[in-house]
PyMOL commands that place a pseudoatom at each C-alpha (Angstrom):
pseudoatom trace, name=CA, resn=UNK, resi=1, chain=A, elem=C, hetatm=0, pos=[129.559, 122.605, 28.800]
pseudoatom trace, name=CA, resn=UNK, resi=2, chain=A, elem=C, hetatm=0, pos=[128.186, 123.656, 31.968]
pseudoatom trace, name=CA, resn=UNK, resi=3, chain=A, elem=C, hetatm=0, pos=[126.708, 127.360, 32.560]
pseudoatom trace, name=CA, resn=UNK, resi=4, chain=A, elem=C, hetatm=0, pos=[126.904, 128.419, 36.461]
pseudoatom trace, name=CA, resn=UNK, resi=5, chain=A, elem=C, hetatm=0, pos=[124.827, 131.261, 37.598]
pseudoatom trace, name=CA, resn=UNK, resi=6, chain=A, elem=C, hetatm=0, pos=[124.784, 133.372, 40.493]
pseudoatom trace, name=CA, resn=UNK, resi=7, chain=A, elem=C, hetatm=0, pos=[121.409, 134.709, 40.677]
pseudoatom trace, name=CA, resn=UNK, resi=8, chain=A, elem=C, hetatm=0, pos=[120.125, 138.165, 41.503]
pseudoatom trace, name=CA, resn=UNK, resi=9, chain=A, elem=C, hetatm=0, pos=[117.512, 141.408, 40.991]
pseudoatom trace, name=CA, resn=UNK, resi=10, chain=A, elem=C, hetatm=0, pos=[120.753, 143.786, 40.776]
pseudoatom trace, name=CA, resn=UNK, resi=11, chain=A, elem=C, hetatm=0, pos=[122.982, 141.513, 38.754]
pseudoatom trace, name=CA, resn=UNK, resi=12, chain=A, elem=C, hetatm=0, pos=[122.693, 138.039, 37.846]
pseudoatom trace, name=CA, resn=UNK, resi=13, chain=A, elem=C, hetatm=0, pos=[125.979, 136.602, 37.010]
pseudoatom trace, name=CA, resn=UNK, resi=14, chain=A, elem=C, hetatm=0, pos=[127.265, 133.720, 34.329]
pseudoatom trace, name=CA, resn=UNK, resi=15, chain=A, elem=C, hetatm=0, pos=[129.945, 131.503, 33.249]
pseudoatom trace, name=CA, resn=UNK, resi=16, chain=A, elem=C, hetatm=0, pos=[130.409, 129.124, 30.910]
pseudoatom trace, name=CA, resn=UNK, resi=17, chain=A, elem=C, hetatm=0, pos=[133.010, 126.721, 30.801]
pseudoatom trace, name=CA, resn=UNK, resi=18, chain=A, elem=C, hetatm=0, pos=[133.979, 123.910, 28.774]
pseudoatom trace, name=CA, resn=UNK, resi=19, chain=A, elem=C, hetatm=0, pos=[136.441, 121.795, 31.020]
pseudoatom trace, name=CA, resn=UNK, resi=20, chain=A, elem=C, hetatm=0, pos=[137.808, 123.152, 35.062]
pseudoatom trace, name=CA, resn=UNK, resi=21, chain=A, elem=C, hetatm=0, pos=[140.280, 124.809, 32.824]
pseudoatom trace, name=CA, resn=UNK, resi=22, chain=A, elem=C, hetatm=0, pos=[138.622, 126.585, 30.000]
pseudoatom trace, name=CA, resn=UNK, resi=23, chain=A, elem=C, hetatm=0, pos=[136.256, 129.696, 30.207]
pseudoatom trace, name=CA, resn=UNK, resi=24, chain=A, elem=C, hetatm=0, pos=[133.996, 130.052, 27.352]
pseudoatom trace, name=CA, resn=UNK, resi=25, chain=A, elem=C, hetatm=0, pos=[132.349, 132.973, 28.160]
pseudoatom trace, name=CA, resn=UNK, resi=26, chain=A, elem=C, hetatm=0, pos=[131.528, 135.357, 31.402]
pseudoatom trace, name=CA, resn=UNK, resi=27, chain=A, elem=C, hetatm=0, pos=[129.906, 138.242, 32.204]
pseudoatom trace, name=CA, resn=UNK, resi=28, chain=A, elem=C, hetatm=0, pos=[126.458, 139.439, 34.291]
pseudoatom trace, name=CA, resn=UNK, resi=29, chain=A, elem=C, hetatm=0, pos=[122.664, 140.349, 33.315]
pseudoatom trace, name=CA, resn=UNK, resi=30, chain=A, elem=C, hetatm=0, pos=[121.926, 143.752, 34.509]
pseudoatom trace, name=CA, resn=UNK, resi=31, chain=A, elem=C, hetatm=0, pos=[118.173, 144.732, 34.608]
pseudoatom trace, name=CA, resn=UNK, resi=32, chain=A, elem=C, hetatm=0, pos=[117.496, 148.555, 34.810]
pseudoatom trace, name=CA, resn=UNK, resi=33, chain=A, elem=C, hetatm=0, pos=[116.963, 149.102, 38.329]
pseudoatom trace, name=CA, resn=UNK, resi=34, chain=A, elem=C, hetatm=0, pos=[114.509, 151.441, 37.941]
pseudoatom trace, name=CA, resn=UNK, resi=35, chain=A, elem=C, hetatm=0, pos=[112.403, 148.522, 36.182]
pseudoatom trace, name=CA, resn=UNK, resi=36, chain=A, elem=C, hetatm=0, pos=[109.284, 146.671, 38.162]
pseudoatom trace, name=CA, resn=UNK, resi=37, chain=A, elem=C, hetatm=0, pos=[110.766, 143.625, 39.314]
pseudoatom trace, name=CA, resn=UNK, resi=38, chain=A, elem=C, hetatm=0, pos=[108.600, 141.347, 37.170]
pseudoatom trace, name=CA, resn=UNK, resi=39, chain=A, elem=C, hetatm=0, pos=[110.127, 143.282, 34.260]
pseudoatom trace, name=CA, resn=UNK, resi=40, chain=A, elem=C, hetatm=0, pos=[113.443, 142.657, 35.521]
pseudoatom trace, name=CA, resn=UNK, resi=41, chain=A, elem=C, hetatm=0, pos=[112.940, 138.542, 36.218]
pseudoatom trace, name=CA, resn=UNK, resi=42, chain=A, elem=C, hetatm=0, pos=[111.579, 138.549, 32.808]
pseudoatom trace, name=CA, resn=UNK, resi=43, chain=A, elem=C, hetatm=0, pos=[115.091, 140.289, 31.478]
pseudoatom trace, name=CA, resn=UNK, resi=44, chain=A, elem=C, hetatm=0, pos=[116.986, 137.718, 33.814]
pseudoatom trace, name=CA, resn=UNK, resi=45, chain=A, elem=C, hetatm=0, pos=[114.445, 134.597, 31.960]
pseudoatom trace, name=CA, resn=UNK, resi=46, chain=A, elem=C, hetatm=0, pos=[115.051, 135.867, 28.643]
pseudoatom trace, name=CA, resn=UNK, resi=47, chain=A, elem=C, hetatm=0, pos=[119.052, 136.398, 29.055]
pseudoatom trace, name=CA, resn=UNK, resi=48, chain=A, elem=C, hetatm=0, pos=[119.448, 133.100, 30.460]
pseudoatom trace, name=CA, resn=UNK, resi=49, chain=A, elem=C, hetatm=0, pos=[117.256, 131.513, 27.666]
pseudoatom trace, name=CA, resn=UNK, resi=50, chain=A, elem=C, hetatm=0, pos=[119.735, 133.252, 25.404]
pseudoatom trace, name=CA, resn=UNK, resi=51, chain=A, elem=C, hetatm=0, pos=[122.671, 132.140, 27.057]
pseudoatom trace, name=CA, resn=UNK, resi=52, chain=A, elem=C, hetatm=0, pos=[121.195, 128.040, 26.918]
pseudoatom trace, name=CA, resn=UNK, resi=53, chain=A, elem=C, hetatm=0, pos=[120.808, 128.865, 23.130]
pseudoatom trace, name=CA, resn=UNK, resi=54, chain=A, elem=C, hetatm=0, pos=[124.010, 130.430, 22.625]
pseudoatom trace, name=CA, resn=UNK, resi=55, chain=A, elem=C, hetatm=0, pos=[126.305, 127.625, 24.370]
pseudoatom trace, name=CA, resn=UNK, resi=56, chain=A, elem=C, hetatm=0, pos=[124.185, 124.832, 24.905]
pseudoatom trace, name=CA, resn=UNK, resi=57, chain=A, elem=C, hetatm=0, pos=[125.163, 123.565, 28.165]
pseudoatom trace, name=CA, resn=UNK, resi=58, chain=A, elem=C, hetatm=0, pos=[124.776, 120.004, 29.756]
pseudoatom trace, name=CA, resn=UNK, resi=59, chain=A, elem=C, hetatm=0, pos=[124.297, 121.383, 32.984]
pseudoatom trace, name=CA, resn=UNK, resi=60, chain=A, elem=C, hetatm=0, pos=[123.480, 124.150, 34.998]
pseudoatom trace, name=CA, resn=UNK, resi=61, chain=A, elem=C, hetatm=0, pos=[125.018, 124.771, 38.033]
pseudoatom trace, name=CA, resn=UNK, resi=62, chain=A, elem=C, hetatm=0, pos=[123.629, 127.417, 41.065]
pseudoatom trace, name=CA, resn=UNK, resi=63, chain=A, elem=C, hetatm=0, pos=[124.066, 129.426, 43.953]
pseudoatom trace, name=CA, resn=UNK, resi=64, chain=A, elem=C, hetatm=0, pos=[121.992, 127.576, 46.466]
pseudoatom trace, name=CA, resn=UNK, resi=65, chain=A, elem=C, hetatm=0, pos=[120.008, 130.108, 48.487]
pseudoatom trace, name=CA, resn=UNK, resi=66, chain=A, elem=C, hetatm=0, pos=[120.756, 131.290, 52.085]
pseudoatom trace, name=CA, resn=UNK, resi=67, chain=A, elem=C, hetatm=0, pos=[118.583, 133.188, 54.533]
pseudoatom trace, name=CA, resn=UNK, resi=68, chain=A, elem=C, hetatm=0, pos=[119.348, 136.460, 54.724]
pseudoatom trace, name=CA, resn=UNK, resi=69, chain=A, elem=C, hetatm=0, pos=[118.477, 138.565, 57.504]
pseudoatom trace, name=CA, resn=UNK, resi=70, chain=A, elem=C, hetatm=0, pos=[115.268, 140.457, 55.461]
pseudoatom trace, name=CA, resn=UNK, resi=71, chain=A, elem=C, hetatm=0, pos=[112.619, 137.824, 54.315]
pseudoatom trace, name=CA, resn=UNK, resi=72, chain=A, elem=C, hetatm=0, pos=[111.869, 140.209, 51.259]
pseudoatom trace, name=CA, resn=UNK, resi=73, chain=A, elem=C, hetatm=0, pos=[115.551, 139.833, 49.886]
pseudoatom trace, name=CA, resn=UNK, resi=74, chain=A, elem=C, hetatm=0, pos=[115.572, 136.623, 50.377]
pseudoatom trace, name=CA, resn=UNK, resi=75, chain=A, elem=C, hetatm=0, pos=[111.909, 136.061, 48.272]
pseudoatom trace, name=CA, resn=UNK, resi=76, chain=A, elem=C, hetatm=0, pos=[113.474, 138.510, 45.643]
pseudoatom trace, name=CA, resn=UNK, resi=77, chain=A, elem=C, hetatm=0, pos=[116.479, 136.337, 45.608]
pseudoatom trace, name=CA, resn=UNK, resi=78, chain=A, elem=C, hetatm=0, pos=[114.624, 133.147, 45.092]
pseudoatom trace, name=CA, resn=UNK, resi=79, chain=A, elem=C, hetatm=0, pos=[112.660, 134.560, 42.382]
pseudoatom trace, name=CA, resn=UNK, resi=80, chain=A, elem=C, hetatm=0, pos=[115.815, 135.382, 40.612]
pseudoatom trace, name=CA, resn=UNK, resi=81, chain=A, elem=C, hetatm=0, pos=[117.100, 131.909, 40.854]
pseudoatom trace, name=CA, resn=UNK, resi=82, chain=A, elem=C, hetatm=0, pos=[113.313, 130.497, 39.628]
pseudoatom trace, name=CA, resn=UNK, resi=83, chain=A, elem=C, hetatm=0, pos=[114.166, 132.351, 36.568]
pseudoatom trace, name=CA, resn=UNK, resi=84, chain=A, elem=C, hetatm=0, pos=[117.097, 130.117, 36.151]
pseudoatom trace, name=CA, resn=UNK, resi=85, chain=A, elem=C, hetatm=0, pos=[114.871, 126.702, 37.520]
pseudoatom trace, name=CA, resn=UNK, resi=86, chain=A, elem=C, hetatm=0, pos=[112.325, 127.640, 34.353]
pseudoatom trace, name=CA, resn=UNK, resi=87, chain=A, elem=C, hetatm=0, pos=[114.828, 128.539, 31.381]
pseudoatom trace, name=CA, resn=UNK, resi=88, chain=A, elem=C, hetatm=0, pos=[116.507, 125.022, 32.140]
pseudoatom trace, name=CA, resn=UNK, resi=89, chain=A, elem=C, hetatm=0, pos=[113.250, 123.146, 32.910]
pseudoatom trace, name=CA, resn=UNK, resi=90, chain=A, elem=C, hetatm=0, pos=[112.196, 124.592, 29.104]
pseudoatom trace, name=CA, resn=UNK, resi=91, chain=A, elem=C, hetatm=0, pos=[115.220, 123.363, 27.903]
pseudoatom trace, name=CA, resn=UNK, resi=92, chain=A, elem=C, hetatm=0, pos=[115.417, 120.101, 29.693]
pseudoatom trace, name=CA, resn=UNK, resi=93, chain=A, elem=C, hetatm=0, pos=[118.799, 120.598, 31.345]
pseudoatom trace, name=CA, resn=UNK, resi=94, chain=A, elem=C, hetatm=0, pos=[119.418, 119.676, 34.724]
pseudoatom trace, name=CA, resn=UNK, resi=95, chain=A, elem=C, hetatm=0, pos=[120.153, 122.268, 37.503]
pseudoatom trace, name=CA, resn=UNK, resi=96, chain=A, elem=C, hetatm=0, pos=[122.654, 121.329, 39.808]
pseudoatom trace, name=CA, resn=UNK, resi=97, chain=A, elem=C, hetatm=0, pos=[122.679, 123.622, 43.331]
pseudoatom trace, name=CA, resn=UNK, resi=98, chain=A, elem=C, hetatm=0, pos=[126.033, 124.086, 45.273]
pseudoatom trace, name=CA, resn=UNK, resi=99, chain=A, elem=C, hetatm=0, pos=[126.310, 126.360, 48.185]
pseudoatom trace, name=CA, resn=UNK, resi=100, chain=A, elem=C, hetatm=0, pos=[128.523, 129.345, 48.188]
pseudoatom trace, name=CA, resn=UNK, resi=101, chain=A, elem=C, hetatm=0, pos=[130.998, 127.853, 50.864]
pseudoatom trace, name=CA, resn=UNK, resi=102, chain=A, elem=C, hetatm=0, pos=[131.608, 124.749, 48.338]
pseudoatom trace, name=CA, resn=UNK, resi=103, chain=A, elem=C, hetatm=0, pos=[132.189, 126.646, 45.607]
pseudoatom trace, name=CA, resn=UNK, resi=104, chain=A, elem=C, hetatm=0, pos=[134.597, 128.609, 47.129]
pseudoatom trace, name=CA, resn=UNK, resi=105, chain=A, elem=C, hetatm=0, pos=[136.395, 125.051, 48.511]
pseudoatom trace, name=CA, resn=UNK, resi=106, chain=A, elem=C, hetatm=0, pos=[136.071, 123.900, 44.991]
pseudoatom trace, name=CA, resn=UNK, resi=107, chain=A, elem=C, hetatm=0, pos=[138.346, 126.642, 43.758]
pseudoatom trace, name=CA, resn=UNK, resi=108, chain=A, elem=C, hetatm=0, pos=[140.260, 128.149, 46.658]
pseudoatom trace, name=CA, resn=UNK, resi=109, chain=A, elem=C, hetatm=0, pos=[140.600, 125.529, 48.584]
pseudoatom trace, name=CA, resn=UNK, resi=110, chain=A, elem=C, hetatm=0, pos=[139.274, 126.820, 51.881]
pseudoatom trace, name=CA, resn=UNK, resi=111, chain=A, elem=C, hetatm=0, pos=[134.900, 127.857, 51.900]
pseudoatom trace, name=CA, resn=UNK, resi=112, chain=A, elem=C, hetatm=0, pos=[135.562, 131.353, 53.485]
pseudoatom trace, name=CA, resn=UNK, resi=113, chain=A, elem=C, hetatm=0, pos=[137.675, 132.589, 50.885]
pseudoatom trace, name=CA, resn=UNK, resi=114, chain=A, elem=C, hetatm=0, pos=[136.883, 136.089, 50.148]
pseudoatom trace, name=CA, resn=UNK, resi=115, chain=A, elem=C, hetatm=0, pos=[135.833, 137.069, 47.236]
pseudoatom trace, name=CA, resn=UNK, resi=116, chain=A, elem=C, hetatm=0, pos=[139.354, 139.136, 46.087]
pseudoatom trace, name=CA, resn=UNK, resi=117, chain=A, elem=C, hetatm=0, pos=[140.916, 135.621, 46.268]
pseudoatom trace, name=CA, resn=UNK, resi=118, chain=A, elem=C, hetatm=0, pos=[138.104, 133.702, 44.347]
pseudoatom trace, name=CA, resn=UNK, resi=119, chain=A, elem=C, hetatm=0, pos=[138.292, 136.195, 41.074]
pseudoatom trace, name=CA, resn=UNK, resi=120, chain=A, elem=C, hetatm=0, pos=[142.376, 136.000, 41.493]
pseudoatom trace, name=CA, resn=UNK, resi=121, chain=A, elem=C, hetatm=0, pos=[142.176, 131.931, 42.010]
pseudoatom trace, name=CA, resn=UNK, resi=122, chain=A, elem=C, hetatm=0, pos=[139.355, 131.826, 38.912]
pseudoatom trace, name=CA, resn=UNK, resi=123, chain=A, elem=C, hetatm=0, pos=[141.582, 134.023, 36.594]
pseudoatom trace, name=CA, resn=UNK, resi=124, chain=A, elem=C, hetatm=0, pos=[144.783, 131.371, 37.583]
pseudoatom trace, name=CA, resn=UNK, resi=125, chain=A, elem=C, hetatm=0, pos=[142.556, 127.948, 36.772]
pseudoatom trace, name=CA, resn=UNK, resi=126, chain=A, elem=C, hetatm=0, pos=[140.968, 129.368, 34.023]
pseudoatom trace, name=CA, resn=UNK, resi=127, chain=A, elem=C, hetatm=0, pos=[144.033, 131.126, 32.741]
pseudoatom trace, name=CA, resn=UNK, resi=128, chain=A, elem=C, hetatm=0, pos=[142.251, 134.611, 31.631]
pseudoatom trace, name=CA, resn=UNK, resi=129, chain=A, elem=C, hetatm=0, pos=[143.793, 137.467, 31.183]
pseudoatom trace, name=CA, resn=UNK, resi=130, chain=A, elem=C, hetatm=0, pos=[142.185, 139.733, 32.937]
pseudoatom trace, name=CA, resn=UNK, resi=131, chain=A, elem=C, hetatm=0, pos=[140.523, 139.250, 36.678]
pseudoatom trace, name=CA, resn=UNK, resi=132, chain=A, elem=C, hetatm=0, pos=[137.371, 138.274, 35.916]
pseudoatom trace, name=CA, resn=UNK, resi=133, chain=A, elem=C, hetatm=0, pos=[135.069, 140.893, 36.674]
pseudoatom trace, name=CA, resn=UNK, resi=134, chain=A, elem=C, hetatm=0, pos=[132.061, 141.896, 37.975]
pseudoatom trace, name=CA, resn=UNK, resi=135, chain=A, elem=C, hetatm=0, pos=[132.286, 139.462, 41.459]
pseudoatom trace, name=CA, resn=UNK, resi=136, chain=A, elem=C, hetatm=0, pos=[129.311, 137.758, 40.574]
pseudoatom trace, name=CA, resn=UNK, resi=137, chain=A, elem=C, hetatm=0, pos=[130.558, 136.478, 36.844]
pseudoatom trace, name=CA, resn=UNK, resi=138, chain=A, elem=C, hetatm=0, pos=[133.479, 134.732, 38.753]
pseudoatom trace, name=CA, resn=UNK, resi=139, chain=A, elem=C, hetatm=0, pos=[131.461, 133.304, 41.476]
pseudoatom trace, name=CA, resn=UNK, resi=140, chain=A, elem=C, hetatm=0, pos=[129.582, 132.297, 38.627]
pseudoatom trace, name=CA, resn=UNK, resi=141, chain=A, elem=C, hetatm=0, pos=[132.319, 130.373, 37.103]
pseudoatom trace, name=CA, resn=UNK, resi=142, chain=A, elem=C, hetatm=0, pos=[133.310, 128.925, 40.570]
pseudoatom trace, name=CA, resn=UNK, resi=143, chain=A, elem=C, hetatm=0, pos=[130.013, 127.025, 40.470]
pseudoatom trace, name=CA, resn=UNK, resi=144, chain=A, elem=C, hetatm=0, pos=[130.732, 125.967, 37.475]
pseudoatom trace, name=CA, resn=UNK, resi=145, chain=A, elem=C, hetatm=0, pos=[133.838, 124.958, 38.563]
pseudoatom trace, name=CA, resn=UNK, resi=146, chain=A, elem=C, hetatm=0, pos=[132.416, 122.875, 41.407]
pseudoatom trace, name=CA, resn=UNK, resi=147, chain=A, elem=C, hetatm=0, pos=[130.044, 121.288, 39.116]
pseudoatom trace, name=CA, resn=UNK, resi=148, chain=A, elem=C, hetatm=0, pos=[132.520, 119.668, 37.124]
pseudoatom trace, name=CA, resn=UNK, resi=149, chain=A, elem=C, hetatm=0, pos=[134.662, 118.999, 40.284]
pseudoatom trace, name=CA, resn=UNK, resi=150, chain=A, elem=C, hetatm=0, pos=[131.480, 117.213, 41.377]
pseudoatom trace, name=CA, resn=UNK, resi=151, chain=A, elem=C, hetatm=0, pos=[130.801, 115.281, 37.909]
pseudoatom trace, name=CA, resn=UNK, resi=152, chain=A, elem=C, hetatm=0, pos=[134.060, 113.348, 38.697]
pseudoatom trace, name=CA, resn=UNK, resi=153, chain=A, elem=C, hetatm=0, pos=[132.692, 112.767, 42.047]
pseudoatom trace, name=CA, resn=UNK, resi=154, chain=A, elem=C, hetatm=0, pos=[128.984, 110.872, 41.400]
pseudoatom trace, name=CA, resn=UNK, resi=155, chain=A, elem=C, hetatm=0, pos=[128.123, 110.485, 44.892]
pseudoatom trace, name=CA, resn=UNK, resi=156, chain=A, elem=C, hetatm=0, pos=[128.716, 114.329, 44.983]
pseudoatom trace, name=CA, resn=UNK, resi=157, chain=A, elem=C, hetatm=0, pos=[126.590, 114.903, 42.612]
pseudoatom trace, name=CA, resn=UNK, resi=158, chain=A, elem=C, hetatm=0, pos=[122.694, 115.291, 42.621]
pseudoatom trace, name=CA, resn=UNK, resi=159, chain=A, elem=C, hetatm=0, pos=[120.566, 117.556, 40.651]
pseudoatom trace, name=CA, resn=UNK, resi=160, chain=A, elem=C, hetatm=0, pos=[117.678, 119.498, 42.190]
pseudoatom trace, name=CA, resn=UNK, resi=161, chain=A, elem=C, hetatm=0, pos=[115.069, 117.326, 43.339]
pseudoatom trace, name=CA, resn=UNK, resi=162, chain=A, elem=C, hetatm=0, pos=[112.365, 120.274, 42.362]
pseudoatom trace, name=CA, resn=UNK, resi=163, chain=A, elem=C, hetatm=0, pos=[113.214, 120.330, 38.490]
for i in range(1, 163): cmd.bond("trace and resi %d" % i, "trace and resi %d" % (i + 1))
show_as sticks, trace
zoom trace
């Protein structure tokens, strides 16, 4: 099993998956805004604990950070993701960071894919029903996507050195 997460204050998104071809389960934390924002890392810890209790993965795959344009997003947004960096550290997994642009490769086939055609491409490969939905619980299962593309790959493949 391997959970990918696409970290953030807002919304934090998830996916589980059990093979390139089989969701397990989706969806997206969502701290109260109006919440101090080491209230809402502790929501984002303690959902993603529950998630690496619930499903157990072997892995963790995530969104590898970019710089943004506002140094304060970008702490905020690195924050988020240390959430994910502790919850698997406590649980001995190993986090495994792909950026956005490889994800998107990994499942669309070309890394500036928008993100209309990485939901559409995630529902097809994953055979849901339904486009999976918020945009962050499918780019959430597009890194976990890549991270089993990459398990078949070794040379591909390298955890975070900072776990």
């Amino acid at each position: 099993m391997i959970l990918g997460i696409d970290p953030g204050t807002r919304i934090t998104g998830y996916g589980v998956i059990r093979s390139p071809h089989e969701a397990v389960d989706f969806g997206c934390i969502r701290p109260p805004p109006h919440l101090a924002l080491e209230e809402r890392y502790k929501i984002i810890f303690d959902a993603i604990e529950a998630l690496i209790v619930k499903h157990k993965p072997d892995r963790i795959a995530v969104e590898s950070q970019f710089v943004l344009k506002n140094p304060q997003s970008a702490i905020k947004l690195g924050m988020a993701k240390g959430m994910v960096f502790l919850a698997a550290a406590r649980a001995k997994i190993p986090v495994f960071e792909y950026a956005p642009k490889k994800a998107k490769l990994a499942v669309v086939g070309k890394g500036q894919a928008s993100k209309l055609q990485v939901q559409k491409m995630i529902q097809t490969l994953l055979r849901l029903p339904i486009l999976p939905e918020p945009e962050d619980a499918a780019d959430a299962l597009a890194l976990a996507i890549c991270c089993a593309h990459a398990m078949r790959q070794p040379l591909c493949m390298k955890p975070s050195a900072d776990i």
